[in-house]
N, C-alpha and C positions, 0 to 999 in steps of 0.2 A: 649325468650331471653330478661333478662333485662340487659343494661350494668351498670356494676359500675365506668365506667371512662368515662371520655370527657376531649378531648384536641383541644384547635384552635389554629389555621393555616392560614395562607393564602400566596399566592406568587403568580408572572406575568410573561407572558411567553411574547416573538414574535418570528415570523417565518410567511412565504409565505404562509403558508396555515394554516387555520382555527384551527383543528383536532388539529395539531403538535403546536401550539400556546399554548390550551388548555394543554397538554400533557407538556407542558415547564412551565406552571404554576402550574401544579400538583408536579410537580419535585421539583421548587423551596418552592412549601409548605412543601414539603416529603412526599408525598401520594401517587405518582404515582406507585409505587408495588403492590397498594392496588385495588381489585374492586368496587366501591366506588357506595355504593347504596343508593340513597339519601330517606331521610325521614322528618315525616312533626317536629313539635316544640316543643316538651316535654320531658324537662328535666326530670328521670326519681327521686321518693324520694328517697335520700341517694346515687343517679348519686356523687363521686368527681372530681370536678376540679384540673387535673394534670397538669403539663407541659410538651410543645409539645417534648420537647427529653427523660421526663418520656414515653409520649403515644405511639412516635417511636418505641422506643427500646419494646414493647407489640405488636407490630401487625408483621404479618407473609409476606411474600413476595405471592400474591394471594387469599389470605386474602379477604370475605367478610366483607367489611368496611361500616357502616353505618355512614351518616353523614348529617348534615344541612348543605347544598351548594349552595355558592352565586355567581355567576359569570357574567361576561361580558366581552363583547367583540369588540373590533372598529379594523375597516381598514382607517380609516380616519387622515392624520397626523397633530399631535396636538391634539387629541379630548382627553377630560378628561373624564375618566370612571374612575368608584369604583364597588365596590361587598363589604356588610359586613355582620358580621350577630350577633346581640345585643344580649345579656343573660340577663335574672333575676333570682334569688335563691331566693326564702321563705327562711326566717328563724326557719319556721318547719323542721326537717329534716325528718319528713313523708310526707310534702305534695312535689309537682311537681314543674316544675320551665318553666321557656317558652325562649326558641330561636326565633327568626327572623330572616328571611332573606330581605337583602335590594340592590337593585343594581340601579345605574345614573350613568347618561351624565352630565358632567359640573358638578358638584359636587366634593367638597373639601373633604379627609379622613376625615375630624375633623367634615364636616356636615353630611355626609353617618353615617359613626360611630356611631353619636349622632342621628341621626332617628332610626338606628337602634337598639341599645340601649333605645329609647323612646318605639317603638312599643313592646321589649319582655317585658320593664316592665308594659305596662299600656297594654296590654294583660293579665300578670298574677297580677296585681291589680283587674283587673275588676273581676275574678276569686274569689276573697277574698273581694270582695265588700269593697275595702278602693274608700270611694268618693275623686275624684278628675274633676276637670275642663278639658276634650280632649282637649282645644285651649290651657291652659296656655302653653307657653316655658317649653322646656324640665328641666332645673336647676330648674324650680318653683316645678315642678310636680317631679322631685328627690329626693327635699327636703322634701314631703309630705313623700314620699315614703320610705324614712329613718328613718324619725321622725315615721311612722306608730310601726315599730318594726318587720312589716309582710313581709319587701323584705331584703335582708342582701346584698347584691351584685346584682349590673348589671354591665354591661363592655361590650364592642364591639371590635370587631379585625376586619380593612378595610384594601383594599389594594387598592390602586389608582394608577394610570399610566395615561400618557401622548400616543394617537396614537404615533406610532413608524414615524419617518417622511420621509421616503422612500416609507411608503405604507403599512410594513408587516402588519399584524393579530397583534393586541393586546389583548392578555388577560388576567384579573384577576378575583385572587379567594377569598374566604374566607371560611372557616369552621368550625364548630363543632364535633369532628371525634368523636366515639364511641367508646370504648373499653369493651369487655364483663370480 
């Protein structure tokens, strides 16, 4: 099974216990109808990028749902967590493209995001032998990457939260959900 679609998600759940945390962030991404079997980084060639109430309205209620899933989880109140998970697209549309998943503690959306966005594409750079420098900042190493012609799009979808400050289960998610 290759799927032709991908759509990301993410959403945060809380509640008293762990399980049901999880379960309230799946809900708030819209996945939770779904049996959600997670898989490893590769965009498939000719995979389109849709949007997630195009993807919704495609999957079934029990539904084996494949997807790149990032999550985390605190019981501590205040603690910042994130989950994201970055994309790269070739601009071949026969070659493959690469997912990430990234999740912190203390970590802002906009720095999560941006690591993980750094890893899919200098993942599927190194794939395509465009040389670049691993230390440079991420915006240095984008702009190689654009300028190359070889990656057309990356982008990340984080979700971040704050411990709940009572105590509950924090958690968030992010994904790359499949659609066949």
């Amino acid at each position: 099974m290759i799927p032709k679609f991908l759509f990301l998600t993410k959403g945060v759940g809380r509640h008293k216990e762990r399980l049901a945390s999880f379960e309230l962030a799946l809900r708030s991404a819209g996945i939770h109808r779904c049996n959600i079997v997670t898989v490893s980084s590769i965009i498939p060639p000719g995979c389109k990028l849709i949007t997630k109430e195009q993807g919704l309205k495609m999957l079934n209620p029990g539904e084996i749902t494949f997807a790149v899933l990032s999550k985390n989880s605190v019981k501590e109140p205040h603690r910042l967590i994130a989950a994201s998970v970055g994309m790269a697209i070739p601009s071949k549309k026969d070659s493959y493209g690469y997912l990430s998943e990234h999740h912190s503690f203390g970590q802002s959306a906009e720095a999560a995001g941006n690591y993980a966005e750094d890893l899919a594409a200098s993942m599927l750079a190194t794939t395509m032998g465009i040389p670049f420098d691993p230390e440079q900042a991420w915006d240095e190493k984008k702009q190689i990457f654009k300028t190359s012609g070889t990656i057309i799009n990356t982008s990340n979808i984080t979700q971040s939260a704050k411990g709940e400050k009572t105590g509950q289960w924090t958690t968030v998610l992010a994904a790359a959900v499949f659609v066949p």
